[in-house]
Kinemage of the C-alpha trace (Angstrom):
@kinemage 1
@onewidth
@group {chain A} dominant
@subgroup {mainchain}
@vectorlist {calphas} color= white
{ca unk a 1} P 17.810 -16.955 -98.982
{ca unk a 2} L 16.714 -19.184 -101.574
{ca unk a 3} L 16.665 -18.241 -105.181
{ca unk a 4} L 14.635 -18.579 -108.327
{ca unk a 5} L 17.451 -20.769 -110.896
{ca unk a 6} L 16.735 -21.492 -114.091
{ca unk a 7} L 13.428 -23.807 -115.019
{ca unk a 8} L 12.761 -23.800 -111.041
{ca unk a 9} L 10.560 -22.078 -108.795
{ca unk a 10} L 11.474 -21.604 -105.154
{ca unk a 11} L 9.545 -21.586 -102.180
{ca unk a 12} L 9.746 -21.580 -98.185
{ca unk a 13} L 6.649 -22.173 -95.708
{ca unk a 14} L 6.694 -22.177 -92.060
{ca unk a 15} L 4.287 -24.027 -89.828
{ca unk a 16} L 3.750 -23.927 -86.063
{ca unk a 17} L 1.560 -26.241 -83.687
{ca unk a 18} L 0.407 -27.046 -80.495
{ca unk a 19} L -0.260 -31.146 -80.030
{ca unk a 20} L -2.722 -31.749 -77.082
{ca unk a 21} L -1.334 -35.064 -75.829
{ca unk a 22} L -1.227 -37.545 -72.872
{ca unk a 23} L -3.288 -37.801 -69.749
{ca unk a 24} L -6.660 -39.310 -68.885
{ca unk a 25} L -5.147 -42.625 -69.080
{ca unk a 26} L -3.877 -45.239 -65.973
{ca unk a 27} L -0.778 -47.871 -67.041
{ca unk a 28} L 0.291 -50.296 -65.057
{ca unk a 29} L 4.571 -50.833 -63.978
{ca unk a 30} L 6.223 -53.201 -61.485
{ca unk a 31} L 9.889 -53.618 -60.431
{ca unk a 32} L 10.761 -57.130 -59.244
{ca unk a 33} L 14.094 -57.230 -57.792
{ca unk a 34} L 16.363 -60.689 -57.057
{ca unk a 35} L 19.012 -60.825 -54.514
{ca unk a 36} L 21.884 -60.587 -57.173
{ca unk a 37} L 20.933 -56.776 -57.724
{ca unk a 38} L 19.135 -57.450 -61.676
{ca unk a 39} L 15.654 -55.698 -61.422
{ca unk a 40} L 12.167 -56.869 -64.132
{ca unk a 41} L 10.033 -53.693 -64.979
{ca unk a 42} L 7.216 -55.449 -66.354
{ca unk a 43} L 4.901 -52.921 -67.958
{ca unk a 44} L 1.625 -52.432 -70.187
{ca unk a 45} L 3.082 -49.935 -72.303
{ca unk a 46} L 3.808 -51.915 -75.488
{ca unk a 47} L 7.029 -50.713 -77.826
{ca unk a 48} L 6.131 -50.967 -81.813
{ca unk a 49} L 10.038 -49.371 -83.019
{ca unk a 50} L 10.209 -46.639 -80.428
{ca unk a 51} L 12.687 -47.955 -77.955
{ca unk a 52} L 9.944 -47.373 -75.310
{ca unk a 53} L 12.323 -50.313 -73.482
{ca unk a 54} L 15.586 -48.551 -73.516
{ca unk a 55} L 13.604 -45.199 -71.727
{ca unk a 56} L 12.046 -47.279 -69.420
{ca unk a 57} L 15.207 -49.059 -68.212
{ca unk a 58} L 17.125 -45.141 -68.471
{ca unk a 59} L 14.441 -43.868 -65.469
{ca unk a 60} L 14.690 -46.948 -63.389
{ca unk a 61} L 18.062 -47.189 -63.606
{ca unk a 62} L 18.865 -43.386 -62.993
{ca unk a 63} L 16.635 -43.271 -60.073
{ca unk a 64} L 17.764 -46.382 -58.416
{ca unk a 65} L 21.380 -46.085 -58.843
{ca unk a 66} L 21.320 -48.959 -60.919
{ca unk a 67} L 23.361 -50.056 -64.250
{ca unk a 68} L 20.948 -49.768 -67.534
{ca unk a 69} L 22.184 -53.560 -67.911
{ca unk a 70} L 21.056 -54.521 -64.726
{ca unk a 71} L 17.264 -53.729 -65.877
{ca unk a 72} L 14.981 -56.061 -67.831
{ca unk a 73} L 12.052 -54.503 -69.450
{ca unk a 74} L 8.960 -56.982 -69.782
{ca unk a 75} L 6.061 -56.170 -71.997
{ca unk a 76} L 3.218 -57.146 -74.234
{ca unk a 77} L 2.639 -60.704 -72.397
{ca unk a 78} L -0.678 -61.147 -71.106
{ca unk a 79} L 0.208 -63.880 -68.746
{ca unk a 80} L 3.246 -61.392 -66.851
{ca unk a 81} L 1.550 -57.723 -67.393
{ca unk a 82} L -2.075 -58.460 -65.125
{ca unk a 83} L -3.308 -54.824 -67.119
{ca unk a 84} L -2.119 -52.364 -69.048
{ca unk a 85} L -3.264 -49.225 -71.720
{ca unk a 86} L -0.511 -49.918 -74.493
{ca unk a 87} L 0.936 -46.992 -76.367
{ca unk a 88} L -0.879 -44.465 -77.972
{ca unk a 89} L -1.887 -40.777 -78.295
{ca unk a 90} L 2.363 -39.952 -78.105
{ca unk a 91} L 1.633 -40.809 -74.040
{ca unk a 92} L 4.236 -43.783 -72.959
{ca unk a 93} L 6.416 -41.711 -71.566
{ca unk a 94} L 3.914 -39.487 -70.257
{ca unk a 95} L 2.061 -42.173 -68.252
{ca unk a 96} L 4.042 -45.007 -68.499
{ca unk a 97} L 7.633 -43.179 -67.568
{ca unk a 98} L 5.618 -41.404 -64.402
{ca unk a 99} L 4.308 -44.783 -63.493
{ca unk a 100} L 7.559 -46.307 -63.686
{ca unk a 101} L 9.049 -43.512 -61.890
{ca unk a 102} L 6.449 -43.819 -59.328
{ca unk a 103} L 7.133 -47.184 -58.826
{ca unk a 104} L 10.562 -46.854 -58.165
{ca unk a 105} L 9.918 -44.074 -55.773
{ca unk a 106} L 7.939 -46.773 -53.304
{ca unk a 107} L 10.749 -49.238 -53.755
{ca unk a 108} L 13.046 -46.398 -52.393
{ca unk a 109} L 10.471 -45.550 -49.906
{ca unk a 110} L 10.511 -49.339 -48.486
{ca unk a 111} L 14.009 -49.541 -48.494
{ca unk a 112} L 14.310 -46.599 -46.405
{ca unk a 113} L 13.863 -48.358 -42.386
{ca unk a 114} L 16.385 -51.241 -43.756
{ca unk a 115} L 19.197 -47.967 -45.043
{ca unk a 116} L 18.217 -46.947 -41.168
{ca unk a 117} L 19.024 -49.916 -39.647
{ca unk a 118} L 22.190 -50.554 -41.723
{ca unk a 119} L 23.476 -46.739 -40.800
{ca unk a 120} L 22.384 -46.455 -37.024
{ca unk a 121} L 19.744 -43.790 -37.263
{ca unk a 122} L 16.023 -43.211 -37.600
{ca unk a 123} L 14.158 -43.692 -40.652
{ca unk a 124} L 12.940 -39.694 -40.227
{ca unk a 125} L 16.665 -38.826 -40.686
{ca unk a 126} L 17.251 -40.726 -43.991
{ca unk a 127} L 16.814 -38.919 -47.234
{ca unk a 128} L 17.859 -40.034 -51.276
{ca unk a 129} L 19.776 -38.618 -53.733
{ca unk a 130} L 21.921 -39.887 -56.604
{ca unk a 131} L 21.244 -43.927 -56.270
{ca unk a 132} L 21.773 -43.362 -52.293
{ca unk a 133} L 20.255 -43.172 -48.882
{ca unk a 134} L 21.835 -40.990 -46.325
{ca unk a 135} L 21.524 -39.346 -43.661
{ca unk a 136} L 20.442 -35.731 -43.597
{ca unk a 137} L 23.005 -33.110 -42.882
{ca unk a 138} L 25.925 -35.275 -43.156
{ca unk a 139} L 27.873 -37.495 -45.801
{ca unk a 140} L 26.961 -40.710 -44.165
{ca unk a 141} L 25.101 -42.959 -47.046
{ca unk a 142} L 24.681 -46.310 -48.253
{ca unk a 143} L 23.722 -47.277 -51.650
{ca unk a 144} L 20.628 -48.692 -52.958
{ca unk a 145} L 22.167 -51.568 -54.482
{ca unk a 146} L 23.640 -52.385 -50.939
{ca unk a 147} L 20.032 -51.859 -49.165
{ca unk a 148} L 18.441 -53.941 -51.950
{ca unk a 149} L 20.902 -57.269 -50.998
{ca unk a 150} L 20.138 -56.556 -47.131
{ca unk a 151} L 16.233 -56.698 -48.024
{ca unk a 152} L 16.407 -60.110 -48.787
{ca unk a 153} L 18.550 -60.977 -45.261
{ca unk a 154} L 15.099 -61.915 -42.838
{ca unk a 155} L 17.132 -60.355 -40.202
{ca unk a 156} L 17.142 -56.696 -41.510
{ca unk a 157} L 13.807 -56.295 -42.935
{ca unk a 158} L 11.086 -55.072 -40.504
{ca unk a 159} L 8.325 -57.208 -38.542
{ca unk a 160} L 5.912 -57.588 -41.613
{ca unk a 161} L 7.351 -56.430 -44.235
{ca unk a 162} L 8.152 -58.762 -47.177
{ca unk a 163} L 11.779 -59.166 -48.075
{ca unk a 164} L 13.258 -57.650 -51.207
{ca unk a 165} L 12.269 -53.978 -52.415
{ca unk a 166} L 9.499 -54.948 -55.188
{ca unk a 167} L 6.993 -52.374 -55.675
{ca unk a 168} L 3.938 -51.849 -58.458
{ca unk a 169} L 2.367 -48.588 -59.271
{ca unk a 170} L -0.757 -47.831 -61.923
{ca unk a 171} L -1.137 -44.237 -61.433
{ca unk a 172} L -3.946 -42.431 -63.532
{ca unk a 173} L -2.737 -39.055 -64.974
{ca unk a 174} L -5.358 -36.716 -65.910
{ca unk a 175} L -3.710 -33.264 -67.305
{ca unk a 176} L -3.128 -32.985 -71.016
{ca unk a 177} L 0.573 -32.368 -72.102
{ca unk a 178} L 1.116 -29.878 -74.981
{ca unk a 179} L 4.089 -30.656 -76.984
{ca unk a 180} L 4.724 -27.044 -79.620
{ca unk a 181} L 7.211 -26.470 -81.991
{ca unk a 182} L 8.013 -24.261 -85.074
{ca unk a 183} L 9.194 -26.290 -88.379
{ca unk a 184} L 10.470 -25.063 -91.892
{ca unk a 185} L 10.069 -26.312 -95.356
{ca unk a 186} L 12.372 -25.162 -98.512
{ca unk a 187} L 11.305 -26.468 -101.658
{ca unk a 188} L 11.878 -25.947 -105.607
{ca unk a 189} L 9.656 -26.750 -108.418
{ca unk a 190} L 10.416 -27.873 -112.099
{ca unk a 191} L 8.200 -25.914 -114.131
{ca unk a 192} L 8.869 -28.023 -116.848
{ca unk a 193} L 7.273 -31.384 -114.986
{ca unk a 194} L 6.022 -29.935 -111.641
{ca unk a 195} L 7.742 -31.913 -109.950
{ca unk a 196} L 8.587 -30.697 -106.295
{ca unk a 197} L 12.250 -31.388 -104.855
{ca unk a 198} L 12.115 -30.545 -100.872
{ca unk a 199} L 15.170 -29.369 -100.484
{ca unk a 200} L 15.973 -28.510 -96.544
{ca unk a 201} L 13.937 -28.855 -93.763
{ca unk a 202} L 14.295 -27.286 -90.144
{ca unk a 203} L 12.277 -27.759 -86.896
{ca unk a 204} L 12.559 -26.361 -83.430
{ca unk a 205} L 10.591 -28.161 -80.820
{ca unk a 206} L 9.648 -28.387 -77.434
{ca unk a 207} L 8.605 -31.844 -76.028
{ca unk a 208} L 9.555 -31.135 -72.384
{ca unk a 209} L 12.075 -32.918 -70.746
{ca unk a 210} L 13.858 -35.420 -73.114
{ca unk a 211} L 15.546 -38.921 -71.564
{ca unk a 212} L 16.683 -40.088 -74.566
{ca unk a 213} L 17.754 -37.701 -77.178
{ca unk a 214} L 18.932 -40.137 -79.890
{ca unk a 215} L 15.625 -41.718 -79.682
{ca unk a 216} L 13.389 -38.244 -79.988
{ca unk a 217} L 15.455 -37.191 -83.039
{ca unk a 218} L 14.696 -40.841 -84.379
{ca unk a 219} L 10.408 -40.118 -83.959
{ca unk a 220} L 10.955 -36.784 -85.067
{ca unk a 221} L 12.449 -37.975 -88.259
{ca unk a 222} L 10.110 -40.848 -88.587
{ca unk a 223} L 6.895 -38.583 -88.307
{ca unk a 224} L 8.392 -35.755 -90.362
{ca unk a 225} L 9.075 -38.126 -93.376
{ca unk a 226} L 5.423 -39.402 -92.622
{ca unk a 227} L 3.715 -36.013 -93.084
{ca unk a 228} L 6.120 -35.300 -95.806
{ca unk a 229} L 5.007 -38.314 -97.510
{ca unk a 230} L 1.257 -36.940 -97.289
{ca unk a 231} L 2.079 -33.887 -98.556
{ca unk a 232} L 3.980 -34.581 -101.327
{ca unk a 233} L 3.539 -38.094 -102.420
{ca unk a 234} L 0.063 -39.952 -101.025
{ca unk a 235} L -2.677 -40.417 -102.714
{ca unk a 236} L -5.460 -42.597 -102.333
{ca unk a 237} L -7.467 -43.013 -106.315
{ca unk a 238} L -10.966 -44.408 -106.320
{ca unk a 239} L -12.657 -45.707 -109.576
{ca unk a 240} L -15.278 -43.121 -110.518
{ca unk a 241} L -17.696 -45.507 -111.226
{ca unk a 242} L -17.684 -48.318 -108.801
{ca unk a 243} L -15.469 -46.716 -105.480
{ca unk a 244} L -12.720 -49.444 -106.081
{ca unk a 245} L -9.480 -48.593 -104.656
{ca unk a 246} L -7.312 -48.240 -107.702
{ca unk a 247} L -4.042 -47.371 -105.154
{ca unk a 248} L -3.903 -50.533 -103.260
{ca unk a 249} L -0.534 -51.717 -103.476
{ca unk a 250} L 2.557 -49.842 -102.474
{ca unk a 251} L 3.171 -50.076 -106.707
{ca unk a 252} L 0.745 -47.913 -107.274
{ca unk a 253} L 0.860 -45.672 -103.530
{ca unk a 254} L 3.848 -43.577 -103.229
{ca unk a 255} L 5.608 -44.143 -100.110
{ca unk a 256} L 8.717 -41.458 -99.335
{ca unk a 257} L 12.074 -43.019 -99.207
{ca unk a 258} L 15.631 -41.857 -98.601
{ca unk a 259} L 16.269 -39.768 -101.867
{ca unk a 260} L 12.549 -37.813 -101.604
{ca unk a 261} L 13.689 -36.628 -98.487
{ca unk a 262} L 16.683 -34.169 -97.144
{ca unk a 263} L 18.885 -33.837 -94.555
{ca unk a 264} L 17.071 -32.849 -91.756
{ca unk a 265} L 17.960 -29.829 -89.462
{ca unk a 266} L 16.371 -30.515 -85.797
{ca unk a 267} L 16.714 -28.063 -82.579
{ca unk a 268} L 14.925 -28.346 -79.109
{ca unk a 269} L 13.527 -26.042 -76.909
{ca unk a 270} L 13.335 -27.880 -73.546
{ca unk a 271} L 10.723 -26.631 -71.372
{ca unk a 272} L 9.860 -29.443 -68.697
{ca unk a 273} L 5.891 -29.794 -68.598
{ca unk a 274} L 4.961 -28.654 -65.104
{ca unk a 275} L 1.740 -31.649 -64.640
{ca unk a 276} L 3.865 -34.515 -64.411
{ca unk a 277} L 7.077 -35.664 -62.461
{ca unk a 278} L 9.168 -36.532 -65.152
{ca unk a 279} L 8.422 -32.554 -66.911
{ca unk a 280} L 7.468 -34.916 -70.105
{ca unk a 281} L 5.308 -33.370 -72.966
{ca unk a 282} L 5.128 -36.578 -75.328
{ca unk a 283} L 6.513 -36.248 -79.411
{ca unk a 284} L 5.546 -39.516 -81.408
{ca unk a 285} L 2.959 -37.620 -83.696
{ca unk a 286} L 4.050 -33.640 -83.324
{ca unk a 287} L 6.286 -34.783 -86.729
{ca unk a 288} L 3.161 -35.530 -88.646
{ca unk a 289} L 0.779 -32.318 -86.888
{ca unk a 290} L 3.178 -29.641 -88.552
{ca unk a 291} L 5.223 -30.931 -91.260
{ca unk a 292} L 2.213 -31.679 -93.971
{ca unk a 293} L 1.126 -28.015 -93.460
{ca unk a 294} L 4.826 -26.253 -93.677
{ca unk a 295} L 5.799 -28.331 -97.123
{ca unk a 296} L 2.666 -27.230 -98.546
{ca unk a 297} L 3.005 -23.798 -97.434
{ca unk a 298} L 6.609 -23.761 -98.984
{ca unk a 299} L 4.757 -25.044 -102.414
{ca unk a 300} L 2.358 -22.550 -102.224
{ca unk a 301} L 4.566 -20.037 -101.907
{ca unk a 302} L 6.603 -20.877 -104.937
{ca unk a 303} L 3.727 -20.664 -106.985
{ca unk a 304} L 2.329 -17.478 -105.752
{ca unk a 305} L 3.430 -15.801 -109.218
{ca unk a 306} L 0.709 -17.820 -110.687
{ca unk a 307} L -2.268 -17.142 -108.541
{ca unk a 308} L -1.877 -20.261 -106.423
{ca unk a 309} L -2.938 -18.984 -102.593
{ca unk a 310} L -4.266 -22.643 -101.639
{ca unk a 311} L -3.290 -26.460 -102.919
{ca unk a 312} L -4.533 -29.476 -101.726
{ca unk a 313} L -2.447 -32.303 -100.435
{ca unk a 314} L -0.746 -34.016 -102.118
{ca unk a 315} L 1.168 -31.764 -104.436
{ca unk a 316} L 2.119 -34.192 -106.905
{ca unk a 317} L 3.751 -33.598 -110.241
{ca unk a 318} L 0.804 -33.188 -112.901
{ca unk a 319} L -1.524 -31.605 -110.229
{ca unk a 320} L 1.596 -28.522 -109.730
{ca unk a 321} L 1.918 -28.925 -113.483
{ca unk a 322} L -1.875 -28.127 -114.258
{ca unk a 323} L -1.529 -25.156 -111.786
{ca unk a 324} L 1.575 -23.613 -113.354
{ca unk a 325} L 0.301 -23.891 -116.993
{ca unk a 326} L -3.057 -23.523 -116.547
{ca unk a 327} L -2.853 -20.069 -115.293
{ca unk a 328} L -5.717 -20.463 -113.048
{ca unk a 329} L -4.882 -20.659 -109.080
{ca unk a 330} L -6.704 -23.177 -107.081
């Protein structure tokens, strides 16, 4: 429980959300596989920081049986990607991981009559699992990687079907994700300066089915610190008189870094979405929905003594200050 010390006011908000996301967007993916097993995923999803290329690789590779080394992820060239959406709206892994997984699904699909041929049965009887065709009902299989080198032999592909396994997909997905989460802000306040110190910060969220776990935490923290930043620290100052930005260098417009921020606690809920294949809600921007309104809560509550039931953003040092001394909520 926190508690009021000496000189400092203390203060905890809480802030849920709901962050419609994804869908009513195409993007276009391609796997183009050489005879030595390495596999291109060229796709118009473009990575800015997010490791959008490591994901990518992570669903091709887990599908196909493949080593993550054995994929190359190809993106943002006009002259290799023919079309593409880019990234935004937290959807890349929405639409771009489906259409990736979609596309590996037809390379597994044409890759089924050569895994017949090479194991003496019908293509009906074959089936997938874990990087491997076999055939249903017994523990006869083959891998994919062995399948993919006998696609490019002429004499175990079928009549008019090209050799290797390549496959494209640009599948539009419609339904909206929703992304939802709880997060926690703990603050104190020097009376003395208003100054606000955020001192622990907790979130619980659901964004579906995570791939990459190291890289969610990393946009969780990324967002967070943004909408912590807005709540706390930026603020945009116009000259009265003629409109001119006054804030227009990062001198002047407070960015967070390291020491404004805490430790943060982070939890998930994982609740695959039930609209797409991959059960993938999206989570780029749920750090900036929820955490501008659960700081400001927190500083709102540690000034309740003084009237204070609403404060807007951003609560910086001599706007708290006025509030505290003034005697006069906002």
């Amino acid at each position: 429980a926190l508690q009021r010390t000496k000189g400092r006011l203390s203060g905890i908000g809480l802030a849920s959300y709901v962050d419609p996301c994804g869908g009513n967007r195409d993007q276009y993916a391609s796997l183009r596989f050489s005879a030595s097993g390495g596999v291109q995923l060229v796709i118009g999803a473009q990575s800015s920081g997010q490791g959008h290329e490591t994901v990518f690789a992570q669903i091709v590779a887990e599908r196909l049986g493949l080593k993550i080394t054995d994929v190359r992820v190809l993106q943002g060239d006009s002259d290799i990607v023919p079309s593409g959406q880019g990234s935004s709206g937290s959807r890349s892994l929405v639409i771009g991981g489906n259409a990736v997984a979609l596309a590996a699904e037809r390379s597994i699909g044409r890759g089924r009559t050569i895994a017949a041929g090479l194991l003496e049965t019908d293509a009906e009887d074959i089936t997938f699992a874990n990087g491997a065709y076999e055939i249903a009902g017994t523990d006869r299989r083959i891998a994919f990687s062995e399948v993919l080198k006998a696609s490019f032999d002429a004499a175990r592909v079928p009549v008019n079907q090209d050799l290797g396994l390549d496959s494209r997909a640009q599948p539009m997905l419609r339904d909206v994700t929703f992304p939802n989460g709880c997060h926690i802000a703990e603050v104190e306040i020097d009376q003395d300066t208003g100054q606000v110190h955020l001192v622990a910060y907790s979130a619980v969220d659901d964004f579906g089915r995570v791939i990459n776990p190291m890289l969610v935490d990393g946009q969780v923290h990324g967002a967070t610190a943004q909408g912590i930043g807005q709540a706390l620290l930026e603020n945009s100052v116009f000259d009265d008189a003629s409109g001119q930005l006054l804030s227009g260098s990062f001198m002047d417009y407070a960015l967070p870094r390291a020491d404004d921020l805490p430790a943060f606690t982070l939890e998930r809920n994982e609740v695959p979405c039930g609209s797409n294949a991959l059960g993938a809600k999206g989570c780029g921007e749920s750090g900036t929905t929820v955490s501008p309104a659960a700081v400001i809560n927190a500083v709102v509550d540690a000034l309740k003594e003084f009237g204070v039931s609403h404060l807007d953003m951003p609560a910086t040092p001599e706007k708290v200050w006025r509030l505290i001394h003034s005697g006069i909520g906002a």
